[in-house]
C-alpha distance (Angstrom), angle and dihedral (degrees) to the residues before:
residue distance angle dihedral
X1 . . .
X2 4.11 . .
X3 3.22 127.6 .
X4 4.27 128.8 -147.4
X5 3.59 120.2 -164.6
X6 4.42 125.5 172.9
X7 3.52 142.0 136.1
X8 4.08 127.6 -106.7
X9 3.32 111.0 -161.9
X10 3.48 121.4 -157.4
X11 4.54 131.3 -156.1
X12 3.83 101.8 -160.1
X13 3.46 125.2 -160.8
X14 3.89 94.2 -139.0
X15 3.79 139.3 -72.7
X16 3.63 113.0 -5.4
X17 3.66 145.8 67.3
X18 3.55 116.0 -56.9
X19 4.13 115.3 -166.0
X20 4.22 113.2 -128.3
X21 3.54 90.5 168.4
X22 3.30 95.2 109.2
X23 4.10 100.9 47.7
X24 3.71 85.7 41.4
X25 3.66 94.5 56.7
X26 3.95 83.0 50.5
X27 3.86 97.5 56.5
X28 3.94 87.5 42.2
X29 4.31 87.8 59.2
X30 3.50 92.2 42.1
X31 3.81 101.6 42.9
X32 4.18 81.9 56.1
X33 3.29 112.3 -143.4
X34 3.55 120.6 143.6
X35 3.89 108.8 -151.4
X36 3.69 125.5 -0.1
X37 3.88 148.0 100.0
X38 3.75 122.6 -59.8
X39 3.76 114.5 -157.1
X40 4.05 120.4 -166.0
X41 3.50 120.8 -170.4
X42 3.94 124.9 178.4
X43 4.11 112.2 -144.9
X44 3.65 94.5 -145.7
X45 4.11 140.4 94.6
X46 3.67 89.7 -150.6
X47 3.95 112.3 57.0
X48 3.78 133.8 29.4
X49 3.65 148.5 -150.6
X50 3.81 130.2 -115.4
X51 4.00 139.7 166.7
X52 4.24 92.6 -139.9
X53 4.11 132.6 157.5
X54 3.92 114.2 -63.2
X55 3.96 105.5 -171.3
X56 4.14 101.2 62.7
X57 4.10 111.7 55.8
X58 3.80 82.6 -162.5
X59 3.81 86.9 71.9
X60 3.32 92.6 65.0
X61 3.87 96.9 43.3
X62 3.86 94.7 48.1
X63 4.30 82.0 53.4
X64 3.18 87.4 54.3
X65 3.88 104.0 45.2
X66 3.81 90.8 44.1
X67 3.86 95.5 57.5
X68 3.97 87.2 45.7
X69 4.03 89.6 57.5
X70 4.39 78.5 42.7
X71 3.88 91.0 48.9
X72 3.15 127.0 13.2
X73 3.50 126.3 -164.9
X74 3.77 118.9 -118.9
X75 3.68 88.2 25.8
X76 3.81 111.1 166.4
X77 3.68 86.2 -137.6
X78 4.03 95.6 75.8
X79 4.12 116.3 77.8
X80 3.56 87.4 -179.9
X81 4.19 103.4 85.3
X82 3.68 102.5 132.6
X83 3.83 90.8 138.3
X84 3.34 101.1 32.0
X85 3.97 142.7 -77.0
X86 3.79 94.9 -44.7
X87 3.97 100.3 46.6
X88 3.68 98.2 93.6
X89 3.83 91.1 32.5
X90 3.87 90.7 60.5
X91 4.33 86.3 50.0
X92 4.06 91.4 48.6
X93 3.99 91.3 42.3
X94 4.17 84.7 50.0
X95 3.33 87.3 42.0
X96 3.80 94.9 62.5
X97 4.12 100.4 40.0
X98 4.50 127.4 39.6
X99 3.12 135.1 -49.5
X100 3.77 92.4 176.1
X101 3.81 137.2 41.3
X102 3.94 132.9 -153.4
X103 3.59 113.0 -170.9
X104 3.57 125.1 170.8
X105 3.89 122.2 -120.3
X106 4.12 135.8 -135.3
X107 3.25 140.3 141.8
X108 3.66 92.2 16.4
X109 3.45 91.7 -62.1
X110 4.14 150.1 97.4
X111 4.09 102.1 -97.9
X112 3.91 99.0 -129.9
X113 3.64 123.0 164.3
X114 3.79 116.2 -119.3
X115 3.38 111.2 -86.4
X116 3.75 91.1 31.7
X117 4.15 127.1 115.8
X118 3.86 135.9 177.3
X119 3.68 111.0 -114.7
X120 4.02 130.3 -172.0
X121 4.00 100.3 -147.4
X122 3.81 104.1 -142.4
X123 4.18 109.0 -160.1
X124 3.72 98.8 -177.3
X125 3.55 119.9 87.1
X126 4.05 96.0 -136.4
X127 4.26 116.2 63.4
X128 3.44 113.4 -104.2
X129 3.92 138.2 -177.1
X130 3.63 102.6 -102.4
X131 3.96 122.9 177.0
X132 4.00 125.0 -147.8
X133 4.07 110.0 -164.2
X134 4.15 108.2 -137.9
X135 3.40 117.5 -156.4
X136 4.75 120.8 -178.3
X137 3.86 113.7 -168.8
X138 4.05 104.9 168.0
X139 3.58 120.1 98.6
């Protein structure tokens, strides 16, 4: 048994989902093992992972739209603003989707169904740098 462990860091443009599948795929080849589990984890209150539909843009809009109806920012619900309208919107929309991903491994590769892609979830509305820990066990 081996074991794999790095750090993908991530500049995001701003709320939304942002697709890693392809750089994680690239760290999964080069870490080389064959079959195993993957495990992504995000190190941050404010954004999220989550394994969602990659052929339809529209996906990704209508996730978004339906947390903002969830969530809204500036909602006079939230007493903790200390960076603004959408700081404890961004926790409560974290809150509610992954911080963590287990994904099995073979081939040398992240076992994803067809139409599916690895997304970081960002929840604040500037970009930020946000880091996702990877860790391969699997052989």
């Amino acid at each position: 048994m081996r074991q794999h462990a790095e750090a993908l860091v991530v500049a995001t443009r701003g709320r939304g989902l942002h697709d890693i599948t392809a750089e994680v795929r690239r760290r999964v080849a080069r870490a080389g093992i064959a079959a195993g589990l993957l495990t992504l984890f995000i190190r941050h209150t404010s954004a999220s992972l989550l394994v969602q539909e990659n052929a339809d843009p529209e996906v990704q809009r209508d996730l978004e739209r339906f947390l903002a109806r969830l969530v809204p920012d500036g909602d006079p619900l939230f007493r903790h603003v200390m960076e603004g309208p959408d700081d404890m919107p961004a926790h409560a929309r974290a809150a509610l989707t992954q911080t963590q991903l287990s994904i099995p491994v073979g081939a040398g590769a992240p076992v994803l169904g067809a139409w599916q892609g690895i997304y970081l979830f960002e929840h604040r509305l500037r970009g930020s740098s946000r880091e996702v820990a990877l860790h391969l066990i699997g052989e």
